[in-house]
C-alpha positions in Angstrom: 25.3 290.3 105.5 24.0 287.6 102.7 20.5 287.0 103.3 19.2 282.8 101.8 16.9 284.0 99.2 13.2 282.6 100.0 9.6 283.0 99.8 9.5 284.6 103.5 11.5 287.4 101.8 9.6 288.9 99.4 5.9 287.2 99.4 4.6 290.2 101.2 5.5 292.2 97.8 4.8 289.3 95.4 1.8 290.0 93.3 -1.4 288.6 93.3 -4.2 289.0 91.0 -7.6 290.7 92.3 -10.7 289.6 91.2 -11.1 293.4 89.4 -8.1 293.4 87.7 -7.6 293.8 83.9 -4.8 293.1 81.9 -3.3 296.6 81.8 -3.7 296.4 85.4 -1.1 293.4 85.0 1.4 295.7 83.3 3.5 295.2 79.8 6.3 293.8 78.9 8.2 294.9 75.5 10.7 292.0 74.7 13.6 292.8 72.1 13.4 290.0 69.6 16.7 288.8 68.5 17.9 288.7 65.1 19.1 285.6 65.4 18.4 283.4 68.1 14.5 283.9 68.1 14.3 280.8 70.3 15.8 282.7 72.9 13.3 285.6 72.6 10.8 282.7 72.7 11.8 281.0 75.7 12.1 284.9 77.4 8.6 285.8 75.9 6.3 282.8 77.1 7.9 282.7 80.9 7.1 286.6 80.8 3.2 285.7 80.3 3.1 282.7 82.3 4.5 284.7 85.7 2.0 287.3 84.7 2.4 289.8 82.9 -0.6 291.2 81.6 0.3 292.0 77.9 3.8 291.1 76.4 4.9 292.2 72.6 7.9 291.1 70.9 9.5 294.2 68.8 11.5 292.8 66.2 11.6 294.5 62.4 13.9 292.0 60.6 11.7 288.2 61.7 8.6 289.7 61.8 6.8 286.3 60.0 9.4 283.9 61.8 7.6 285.5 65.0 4.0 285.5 64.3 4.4 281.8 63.1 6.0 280.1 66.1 5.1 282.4 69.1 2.5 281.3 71.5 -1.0 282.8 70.6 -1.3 285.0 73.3 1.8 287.1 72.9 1.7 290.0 70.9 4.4 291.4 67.7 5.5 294.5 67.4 7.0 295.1 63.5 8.4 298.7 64.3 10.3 300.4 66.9 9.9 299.9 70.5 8.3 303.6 71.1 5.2 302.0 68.9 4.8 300.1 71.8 2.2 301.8 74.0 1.4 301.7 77.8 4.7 300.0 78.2 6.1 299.7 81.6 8.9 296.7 81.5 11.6 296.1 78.6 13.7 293.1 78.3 16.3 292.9 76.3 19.4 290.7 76.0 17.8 287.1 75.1 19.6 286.0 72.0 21.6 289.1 71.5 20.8 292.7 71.0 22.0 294.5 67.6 23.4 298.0 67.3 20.6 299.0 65.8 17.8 297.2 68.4 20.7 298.9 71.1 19.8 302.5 69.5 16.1 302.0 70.0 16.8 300.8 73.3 18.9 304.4 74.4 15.6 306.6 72.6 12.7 305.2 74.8 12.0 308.7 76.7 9.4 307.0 79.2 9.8 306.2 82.9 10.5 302.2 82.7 12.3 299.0 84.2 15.1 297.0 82.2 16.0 294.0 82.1 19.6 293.6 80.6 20.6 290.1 80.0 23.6 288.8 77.9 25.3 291.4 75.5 22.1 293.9 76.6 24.4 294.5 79.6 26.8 296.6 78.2 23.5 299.6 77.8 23.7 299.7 81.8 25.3 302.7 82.0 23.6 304.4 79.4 20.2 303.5 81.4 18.8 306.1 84.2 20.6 304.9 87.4 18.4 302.6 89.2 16.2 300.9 86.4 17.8 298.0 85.7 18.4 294.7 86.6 21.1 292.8 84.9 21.4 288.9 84.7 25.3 287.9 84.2 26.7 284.7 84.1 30.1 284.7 85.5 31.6 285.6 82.0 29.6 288.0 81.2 30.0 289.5 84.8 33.6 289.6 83.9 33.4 291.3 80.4 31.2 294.1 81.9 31.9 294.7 85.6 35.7 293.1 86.3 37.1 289.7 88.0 34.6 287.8 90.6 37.4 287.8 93.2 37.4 284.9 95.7 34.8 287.0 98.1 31.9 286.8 95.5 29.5 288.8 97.3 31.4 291.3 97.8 32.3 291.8 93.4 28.6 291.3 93.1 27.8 294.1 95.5 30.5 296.5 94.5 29.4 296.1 91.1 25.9 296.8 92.0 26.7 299.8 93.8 28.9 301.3 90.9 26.5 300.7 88.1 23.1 301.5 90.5 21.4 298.7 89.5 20.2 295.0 90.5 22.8 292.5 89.4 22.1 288.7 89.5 25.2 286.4 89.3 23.7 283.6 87.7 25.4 280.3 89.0 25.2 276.8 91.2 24.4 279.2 94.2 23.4 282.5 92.4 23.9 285.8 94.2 21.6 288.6 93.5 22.7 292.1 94.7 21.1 295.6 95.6 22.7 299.0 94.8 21.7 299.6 98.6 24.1 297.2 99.7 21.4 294.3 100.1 22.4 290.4 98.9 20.6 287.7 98.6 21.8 283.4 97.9 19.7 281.6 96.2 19.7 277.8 97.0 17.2 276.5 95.1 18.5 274.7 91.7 19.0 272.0 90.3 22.6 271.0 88.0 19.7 270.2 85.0 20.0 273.8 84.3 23.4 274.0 83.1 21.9 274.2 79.6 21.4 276.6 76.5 17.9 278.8 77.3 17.2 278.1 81.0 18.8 281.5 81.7 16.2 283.5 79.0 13.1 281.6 81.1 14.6 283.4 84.2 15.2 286.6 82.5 11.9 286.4 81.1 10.1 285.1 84.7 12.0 288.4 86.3 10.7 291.0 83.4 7.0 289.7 84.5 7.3 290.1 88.3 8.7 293.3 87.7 6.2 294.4 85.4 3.7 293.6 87.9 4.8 296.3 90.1 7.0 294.0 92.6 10.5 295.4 93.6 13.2 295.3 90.9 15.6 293.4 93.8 12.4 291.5 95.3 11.2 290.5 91.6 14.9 289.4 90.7 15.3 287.0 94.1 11.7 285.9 93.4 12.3 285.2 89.9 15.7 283.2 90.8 13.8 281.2 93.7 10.7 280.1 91.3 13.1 279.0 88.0 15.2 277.1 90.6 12.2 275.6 92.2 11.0 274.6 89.1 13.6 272.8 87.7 13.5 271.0 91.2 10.1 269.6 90.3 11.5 268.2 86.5 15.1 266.2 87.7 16.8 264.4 85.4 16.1 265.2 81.2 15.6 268.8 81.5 15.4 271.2 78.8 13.9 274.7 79.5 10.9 274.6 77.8 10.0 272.2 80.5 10.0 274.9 83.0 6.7 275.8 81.7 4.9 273.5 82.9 6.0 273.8 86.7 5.4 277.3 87.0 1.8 277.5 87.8 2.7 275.0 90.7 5.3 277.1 92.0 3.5 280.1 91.8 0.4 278.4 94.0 3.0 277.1 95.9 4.2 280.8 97.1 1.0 281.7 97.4 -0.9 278.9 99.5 
């Protein structure tokens, strides 16, 4: 049975700062910087800390000046390998491509962590523990990795889900995201503005932070869907994802009021 994906679902997990917190508290978030497309890491990386993640580093070896100049001052770089990364509890990778190489480091982490697995970073799932990992496919990609959407969409997402043991969001006009226990949730908020390069790395990066919070991997993922597509209700017309920024904090004290 699809469940419509809203606040009344998953605000009793969603996280909310206490006045004793710190920022370990908050958890960390280790995003793979691409090779390539750093914007995309860039667009992951600042919806990451905005959602609230406590600490978030970039690992990237090969852009290691590119990053420190045009990253927000609050995010961290990492220059080595992703074990440097201490007290680590949430890694996102996918967001402008993943190399061989970054892929390897990926597969030696040896600590008890969440995924994130967006764009060619999907094709690690099974090479993950089962039951880590969300992954954020777009109908191509969902293809490549898991097999045909058939006409019964909720039903590919939730096979694939159960095969693969691991939260899949089937990014689209009505996105689906989809349990390994059989759960499935719609999501109805969005807006056509967000048919556009990067919007998809703000949602992967706005799931990585709920999750590194401590929320639900499948709670995190529908409340991560539900605040991007809120969010790009507030903007309209003349989106471009770094606008999504700015409507976050109003979501968030929307869920929360």
């Amino acid at each position: 049975m699809v469940t419509i994906n809203s606040p009344d679902l998953w605000r009793a997990r969603f996280p909310t700062p206490k006045a004793t917190d710190h920022k370990y508290d908050r958890g960390h978030t280790v995003i793979i910087g691409s090779d390539r497309f750093t914007g995309a890491t860039r667009l992951a990386a600042e919806a990451c800390s905005r959602v609230g993640s406590g600490l978030v580093t970039v690992c990237n070896t090969e852009l290691v000046d590119v990053y420190r100049a045009c990253l927000p001052p609050d995010l961290m770089i990492e220059p080595g390998d992703v074990s440097n990364c201490r007290n680590t509890n949430t890694l996102l990778a996918g967001p402008g491509g993943v190399s061989d190489a970054q892929a390897r480091q990926i597969l030696s982490v040896d600590r008890d962590i969440d995924y994130v697995l967006d764009a060619d970073a999907i094709r690690l799932v099974d090479d993950l523990a089962p039951g880590t990992c969300v992954v954020t496919p777009h109908e191509g990609e969902f293809e490549r990795y898991f097999g045909v959407v058939t006409s019964d969409r909720t039903a590919s997402v939730v096979r694939a889900a159960e095969a693969h043991q691991c939260v899949v969001l089937l990014k689209g006009a009505q996105s689906l995201i989809g349990a390994p226990d059989g759960r499935i949730a719609e999501n109805r908020t969005a807006s056509p503005y967000l048919a556009k390069a990067g919007t998809g790395d703000v949602l992967a990066g706005l799931v990585s932070g709920l999750i590194a919070q401590g929320m639900p991997r499948f709670d995190a993922t529908c409340a991560g869907v539900w605040i991007h597509g809120r969010a790009a209700e507030r903007i309209g017309p003349g989106l471009v994802p770094q606008d999504l920024f700015k409507e976050i904090g109003p979501v968030l004290s929307e869920i929360l009021a």
